[in-house]
N, CA, C and O atoms as a GROMACS GRO file, in nm:
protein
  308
    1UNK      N    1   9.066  -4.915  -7.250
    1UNK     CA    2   8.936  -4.976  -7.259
    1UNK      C    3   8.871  -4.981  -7.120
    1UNK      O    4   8.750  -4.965  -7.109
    2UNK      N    5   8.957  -5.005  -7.006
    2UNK     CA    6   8.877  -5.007  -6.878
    2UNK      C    7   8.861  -4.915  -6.846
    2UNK      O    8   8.748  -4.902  -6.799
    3UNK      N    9   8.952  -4.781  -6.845
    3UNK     CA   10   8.906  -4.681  -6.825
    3UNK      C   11   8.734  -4.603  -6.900
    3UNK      O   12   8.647  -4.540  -6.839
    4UNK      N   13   8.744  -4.641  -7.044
    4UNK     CA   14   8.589  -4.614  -7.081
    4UNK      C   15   8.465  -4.659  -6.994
    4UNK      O   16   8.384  -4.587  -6.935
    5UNK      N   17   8.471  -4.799  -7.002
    5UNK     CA   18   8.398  -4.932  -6.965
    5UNK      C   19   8.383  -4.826  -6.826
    5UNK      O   20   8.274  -4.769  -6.821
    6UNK      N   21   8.465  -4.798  -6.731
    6UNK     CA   22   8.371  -4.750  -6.633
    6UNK      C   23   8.376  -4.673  -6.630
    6UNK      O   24   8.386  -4.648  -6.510
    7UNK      N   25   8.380  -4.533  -6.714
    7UNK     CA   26   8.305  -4.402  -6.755
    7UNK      C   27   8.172  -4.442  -6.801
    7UNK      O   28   8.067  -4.428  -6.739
    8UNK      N   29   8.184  -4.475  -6.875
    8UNK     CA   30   8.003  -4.531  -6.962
    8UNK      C   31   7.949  -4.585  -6.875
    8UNK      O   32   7.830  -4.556  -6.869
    9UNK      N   33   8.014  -4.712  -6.738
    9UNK     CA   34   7.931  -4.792  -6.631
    9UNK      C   35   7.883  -4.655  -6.568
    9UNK      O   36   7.767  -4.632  -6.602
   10UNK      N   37   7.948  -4.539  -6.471
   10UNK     CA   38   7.927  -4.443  -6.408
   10UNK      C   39   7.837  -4.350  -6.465
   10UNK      O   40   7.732  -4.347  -6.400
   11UNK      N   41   7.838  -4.294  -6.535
   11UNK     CA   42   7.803  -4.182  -6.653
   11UNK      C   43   7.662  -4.208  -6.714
   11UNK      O   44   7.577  -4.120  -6.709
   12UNK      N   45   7.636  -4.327  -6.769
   12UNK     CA   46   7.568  -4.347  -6.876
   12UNK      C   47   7.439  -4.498  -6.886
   12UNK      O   48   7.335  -4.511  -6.952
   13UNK      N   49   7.502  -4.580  -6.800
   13UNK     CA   50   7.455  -4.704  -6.792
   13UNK      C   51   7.501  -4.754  -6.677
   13UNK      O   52   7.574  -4.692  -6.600
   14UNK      N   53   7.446  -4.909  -6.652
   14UNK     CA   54   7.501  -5.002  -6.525
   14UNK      C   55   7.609  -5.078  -6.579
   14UNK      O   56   7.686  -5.132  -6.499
   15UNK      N   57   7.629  -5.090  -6.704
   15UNK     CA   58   7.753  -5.181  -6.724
   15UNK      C   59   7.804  -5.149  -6.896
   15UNK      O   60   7.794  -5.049  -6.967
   16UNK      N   61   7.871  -5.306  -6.922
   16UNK     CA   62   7.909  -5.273  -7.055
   16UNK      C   63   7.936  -5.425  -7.055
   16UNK      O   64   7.970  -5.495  -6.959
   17UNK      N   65   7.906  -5.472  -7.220
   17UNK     CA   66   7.988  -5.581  -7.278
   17UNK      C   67   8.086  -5.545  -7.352
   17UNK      O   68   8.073  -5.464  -7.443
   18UNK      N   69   8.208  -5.609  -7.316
   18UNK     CA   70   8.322  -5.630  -7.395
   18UNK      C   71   8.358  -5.691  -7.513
   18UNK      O   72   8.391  -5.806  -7.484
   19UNK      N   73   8.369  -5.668  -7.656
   19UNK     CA   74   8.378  -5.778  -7.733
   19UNK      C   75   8.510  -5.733  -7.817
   19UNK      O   76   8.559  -5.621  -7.832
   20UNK      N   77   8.545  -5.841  -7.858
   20UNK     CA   78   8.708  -5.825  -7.999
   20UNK      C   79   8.639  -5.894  -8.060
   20UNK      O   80   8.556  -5.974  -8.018
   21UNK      N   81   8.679  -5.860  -8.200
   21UNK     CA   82   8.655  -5.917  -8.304
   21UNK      C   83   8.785  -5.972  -8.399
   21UNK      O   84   8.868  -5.904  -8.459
   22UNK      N   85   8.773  -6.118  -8.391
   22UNK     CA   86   8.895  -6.177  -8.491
   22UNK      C   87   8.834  -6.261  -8.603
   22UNK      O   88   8.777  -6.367  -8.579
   23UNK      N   89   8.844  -6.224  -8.697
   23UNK     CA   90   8.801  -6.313  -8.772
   23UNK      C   91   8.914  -6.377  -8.936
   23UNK      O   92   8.906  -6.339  -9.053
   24UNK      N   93   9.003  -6.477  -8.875
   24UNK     CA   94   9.076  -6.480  -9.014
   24UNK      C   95   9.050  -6.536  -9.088
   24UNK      O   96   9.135  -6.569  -9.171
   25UNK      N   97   8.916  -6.578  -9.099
   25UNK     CA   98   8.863  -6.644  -9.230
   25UNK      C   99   8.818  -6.555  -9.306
   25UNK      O  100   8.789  -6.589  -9.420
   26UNK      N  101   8.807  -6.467  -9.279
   26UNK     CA  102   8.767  -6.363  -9.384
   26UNK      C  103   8.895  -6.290  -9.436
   26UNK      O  104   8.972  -6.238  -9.355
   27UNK      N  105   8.918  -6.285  -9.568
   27UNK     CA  106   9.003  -6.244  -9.634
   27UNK      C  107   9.049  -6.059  -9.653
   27UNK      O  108   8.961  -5.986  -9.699
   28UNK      N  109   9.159  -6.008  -9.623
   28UNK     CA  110   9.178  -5.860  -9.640
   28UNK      C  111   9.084  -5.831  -9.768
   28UNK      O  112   9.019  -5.913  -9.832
   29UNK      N  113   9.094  -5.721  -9.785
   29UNK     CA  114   9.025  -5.651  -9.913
   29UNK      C  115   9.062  -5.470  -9.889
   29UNK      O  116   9.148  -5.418  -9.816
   30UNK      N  117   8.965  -5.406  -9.978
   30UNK     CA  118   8.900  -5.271  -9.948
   30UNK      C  119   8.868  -5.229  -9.816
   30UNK      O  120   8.899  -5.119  -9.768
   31UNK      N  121   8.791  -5.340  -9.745
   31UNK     CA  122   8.693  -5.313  -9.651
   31UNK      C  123   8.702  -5.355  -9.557
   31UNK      O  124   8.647  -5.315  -9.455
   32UNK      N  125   8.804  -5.483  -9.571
   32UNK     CA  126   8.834  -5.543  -9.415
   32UNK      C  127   8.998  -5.544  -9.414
   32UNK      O  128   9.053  -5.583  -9.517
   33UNK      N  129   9.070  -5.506  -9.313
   33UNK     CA  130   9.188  -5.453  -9.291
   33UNK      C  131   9.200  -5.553  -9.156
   33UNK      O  132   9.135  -5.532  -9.054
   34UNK      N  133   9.297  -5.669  -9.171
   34UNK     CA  134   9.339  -5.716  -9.034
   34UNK      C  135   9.438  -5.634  -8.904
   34UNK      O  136   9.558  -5.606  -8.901
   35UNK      N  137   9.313  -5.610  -8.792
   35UNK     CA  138   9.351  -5.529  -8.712
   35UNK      C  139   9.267  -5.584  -8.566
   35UNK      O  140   9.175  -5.666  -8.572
   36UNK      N  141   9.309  -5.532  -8.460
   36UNK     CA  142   9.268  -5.502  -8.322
   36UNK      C  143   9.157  -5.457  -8.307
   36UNK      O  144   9.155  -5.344  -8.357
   37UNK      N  145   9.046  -5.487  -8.260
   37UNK     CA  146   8.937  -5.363  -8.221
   37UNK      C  147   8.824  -5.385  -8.107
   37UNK      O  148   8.770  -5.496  -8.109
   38UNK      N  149   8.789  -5.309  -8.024
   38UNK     CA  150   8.714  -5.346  -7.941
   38UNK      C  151   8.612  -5.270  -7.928
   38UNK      O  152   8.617  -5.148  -7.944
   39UNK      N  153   8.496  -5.342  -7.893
   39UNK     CA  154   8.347  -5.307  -7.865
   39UNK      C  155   8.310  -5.264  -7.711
   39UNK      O  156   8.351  -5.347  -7.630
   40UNK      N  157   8.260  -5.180  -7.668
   40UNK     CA  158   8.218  -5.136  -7.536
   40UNK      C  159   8.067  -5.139  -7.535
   40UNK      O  160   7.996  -5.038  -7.537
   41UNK      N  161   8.024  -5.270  -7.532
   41UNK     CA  162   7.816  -5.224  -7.566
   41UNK      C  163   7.747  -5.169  -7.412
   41UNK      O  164   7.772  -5.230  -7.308
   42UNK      N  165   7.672  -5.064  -7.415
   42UNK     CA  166   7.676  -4.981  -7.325
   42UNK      C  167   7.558  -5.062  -7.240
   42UNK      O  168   7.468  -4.980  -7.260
   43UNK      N  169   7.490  -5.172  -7.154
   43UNK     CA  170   7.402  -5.262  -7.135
   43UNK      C  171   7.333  -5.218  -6.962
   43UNK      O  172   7.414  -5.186  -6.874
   44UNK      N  173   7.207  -5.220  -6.937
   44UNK     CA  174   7.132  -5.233  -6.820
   44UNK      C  175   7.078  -5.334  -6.754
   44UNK      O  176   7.020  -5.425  -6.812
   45UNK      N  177   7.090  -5.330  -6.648
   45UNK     CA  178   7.061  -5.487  -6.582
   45UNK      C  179   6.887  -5.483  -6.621
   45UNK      O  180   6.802  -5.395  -6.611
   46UNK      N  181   6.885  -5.606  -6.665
   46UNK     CA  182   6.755  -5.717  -6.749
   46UNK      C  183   6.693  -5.605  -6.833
   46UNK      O  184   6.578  -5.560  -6.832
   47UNK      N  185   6.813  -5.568  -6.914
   47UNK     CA  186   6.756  -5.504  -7.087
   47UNK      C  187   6.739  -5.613  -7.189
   47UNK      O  188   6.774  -5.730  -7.196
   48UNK      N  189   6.667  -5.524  -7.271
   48UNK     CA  190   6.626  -5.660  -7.397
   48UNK      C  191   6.702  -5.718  -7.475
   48UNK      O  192   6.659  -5.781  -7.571
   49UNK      N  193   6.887  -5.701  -7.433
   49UNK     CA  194   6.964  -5.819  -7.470
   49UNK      C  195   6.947  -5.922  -7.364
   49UNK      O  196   6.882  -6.020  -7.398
   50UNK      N  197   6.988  -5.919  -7.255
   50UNK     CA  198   6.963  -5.965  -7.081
   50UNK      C  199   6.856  -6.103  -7.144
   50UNK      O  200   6.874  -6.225  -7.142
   51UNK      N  201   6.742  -6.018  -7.196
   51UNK     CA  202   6.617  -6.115  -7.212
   51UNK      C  203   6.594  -6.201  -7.312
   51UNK      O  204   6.544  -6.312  -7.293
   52UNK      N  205   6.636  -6.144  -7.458
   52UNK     CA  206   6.667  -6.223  -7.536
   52UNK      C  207   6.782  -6.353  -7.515
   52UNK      O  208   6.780  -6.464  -7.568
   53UNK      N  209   6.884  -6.296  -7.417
   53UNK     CA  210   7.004  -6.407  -7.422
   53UNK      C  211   6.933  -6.556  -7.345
   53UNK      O  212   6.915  -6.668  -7.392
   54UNK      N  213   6.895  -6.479  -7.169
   54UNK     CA  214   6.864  -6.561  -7.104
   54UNK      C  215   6.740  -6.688  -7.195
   54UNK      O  216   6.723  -6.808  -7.169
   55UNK      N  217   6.702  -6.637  -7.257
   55UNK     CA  218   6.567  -6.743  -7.332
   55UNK      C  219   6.644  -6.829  -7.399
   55UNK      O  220   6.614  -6.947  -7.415
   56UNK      N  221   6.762  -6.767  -7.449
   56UNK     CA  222   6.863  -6.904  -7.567
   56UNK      C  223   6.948  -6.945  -7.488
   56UNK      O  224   7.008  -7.042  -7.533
   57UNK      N  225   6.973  -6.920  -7.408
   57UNK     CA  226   7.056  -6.995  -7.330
   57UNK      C  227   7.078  -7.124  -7.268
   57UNK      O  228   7.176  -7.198  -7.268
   58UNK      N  229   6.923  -7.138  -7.196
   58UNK     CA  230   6.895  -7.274  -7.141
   58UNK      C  231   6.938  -7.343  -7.231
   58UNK      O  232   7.016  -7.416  -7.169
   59UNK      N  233   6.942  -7.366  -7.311
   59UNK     CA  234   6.971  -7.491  -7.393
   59UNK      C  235   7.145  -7.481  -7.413
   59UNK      O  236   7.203  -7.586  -7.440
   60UNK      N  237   7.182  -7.424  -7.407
   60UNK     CA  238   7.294  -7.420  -7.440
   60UNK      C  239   7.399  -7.444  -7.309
   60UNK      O  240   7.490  -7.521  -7.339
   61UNK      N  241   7.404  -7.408  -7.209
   61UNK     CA  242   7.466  -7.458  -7.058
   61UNK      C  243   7.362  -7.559  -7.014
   61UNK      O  244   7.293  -7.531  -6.916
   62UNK      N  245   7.349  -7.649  -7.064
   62UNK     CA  246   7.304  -7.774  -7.002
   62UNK      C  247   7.425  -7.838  -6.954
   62UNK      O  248   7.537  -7.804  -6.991
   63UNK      N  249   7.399  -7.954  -6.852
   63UNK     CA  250   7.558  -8.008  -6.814
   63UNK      C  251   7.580  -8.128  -6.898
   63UNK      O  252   7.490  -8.210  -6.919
   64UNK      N  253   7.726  -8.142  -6.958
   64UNK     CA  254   7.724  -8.238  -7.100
   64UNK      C  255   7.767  -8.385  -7.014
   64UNK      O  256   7.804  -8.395  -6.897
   65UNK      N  257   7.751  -8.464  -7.089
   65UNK     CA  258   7.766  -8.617  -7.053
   65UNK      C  259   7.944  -8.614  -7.019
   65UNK      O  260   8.028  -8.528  -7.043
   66UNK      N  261   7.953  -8.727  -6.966
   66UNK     CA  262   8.134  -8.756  -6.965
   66UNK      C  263   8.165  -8.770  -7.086
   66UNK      O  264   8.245  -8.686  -7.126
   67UNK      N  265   8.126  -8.858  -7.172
   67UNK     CA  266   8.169  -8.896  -7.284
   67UNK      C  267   8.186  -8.794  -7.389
   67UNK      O  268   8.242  -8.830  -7.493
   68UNK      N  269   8.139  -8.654  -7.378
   68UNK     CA  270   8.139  -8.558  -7.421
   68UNK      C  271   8.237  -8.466  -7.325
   68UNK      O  272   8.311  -8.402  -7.400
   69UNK      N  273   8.262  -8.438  -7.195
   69UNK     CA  274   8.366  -8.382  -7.163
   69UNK      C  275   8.513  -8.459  -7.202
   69UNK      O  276   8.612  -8.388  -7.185
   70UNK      N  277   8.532  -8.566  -7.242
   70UNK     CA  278   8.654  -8.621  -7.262
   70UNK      C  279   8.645  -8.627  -7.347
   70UNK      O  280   8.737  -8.707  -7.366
   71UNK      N  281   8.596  -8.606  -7.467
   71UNK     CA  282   8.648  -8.577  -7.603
   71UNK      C  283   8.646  -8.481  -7.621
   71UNK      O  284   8.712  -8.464  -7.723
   72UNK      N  285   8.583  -8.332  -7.563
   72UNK     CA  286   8.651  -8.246  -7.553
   72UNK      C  287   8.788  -8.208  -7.507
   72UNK      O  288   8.876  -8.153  -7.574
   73UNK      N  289   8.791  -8.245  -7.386
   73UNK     CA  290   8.945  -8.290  -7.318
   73UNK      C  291   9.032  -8.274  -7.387
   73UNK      O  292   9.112  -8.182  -7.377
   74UNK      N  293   9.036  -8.428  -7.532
   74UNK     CA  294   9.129  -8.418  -7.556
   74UNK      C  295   9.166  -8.417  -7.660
   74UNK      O  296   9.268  -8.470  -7.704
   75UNK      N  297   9.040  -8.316  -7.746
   75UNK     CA  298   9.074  -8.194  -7.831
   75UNK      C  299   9.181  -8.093  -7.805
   75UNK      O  300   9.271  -8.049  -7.875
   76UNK      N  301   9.146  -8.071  -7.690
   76UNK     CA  302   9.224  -7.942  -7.632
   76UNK      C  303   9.353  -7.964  -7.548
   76UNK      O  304   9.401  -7.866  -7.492
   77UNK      N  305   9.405  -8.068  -7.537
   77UNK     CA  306   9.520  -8.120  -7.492
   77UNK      C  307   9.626  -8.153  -7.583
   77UNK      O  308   9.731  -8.201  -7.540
   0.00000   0.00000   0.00000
C-alpha cells in the first residue's frame, strides 16, 4: 500500500487518503464477504474534498469541556 500511495503521490497527484473498511454490523451474504481492504483516494492540496471537509469540520474539533473529556476517559479505560 505505501509503495502505491507514493506512486500515485509522484505520478499522478500530491497525495492520497488512506481508508479500511470494517464493518461487522453488517452481516456476510452474496455481496459482502468479511475481508481486508484498502482505499488509496488519489487527493490535491485544497480539492473539493479539502473544501467540503474543512466547512464541516469547525464544528466538530471544537475543544470539549472536562466533564466531557473524563467521561470519555473512562469509557476507554
Amino acid at each position: 500500500m505505501k509503495k502505491y500511495q507514493k506512486l500515485l503521490a509522484e505520478r499522478v497527484g500530491e497525495g492520497c487518503d488512506v481508508r479500511e473498511h470494517y464493518r461487522p454490523f453488517l452481516a456476510q451474504s452474496r455481496i459482502k464477504v468479511d475481508h481486508v481492504h484498502w482505499h488509496l483516494l488519489l487527493r490535491r492540496n485544497k480539492d473539493e474534498v479539502f473544501r467540503e471537509v474543512q466547512e464541516k469540520e469547525r464544528g466538530l474539533f471544537r475543544k470539549l469541556a472536562e466533564r466531557d473529556l473524563d467521561r470519555i476517559k473512562k469509557q476507554l479505560l
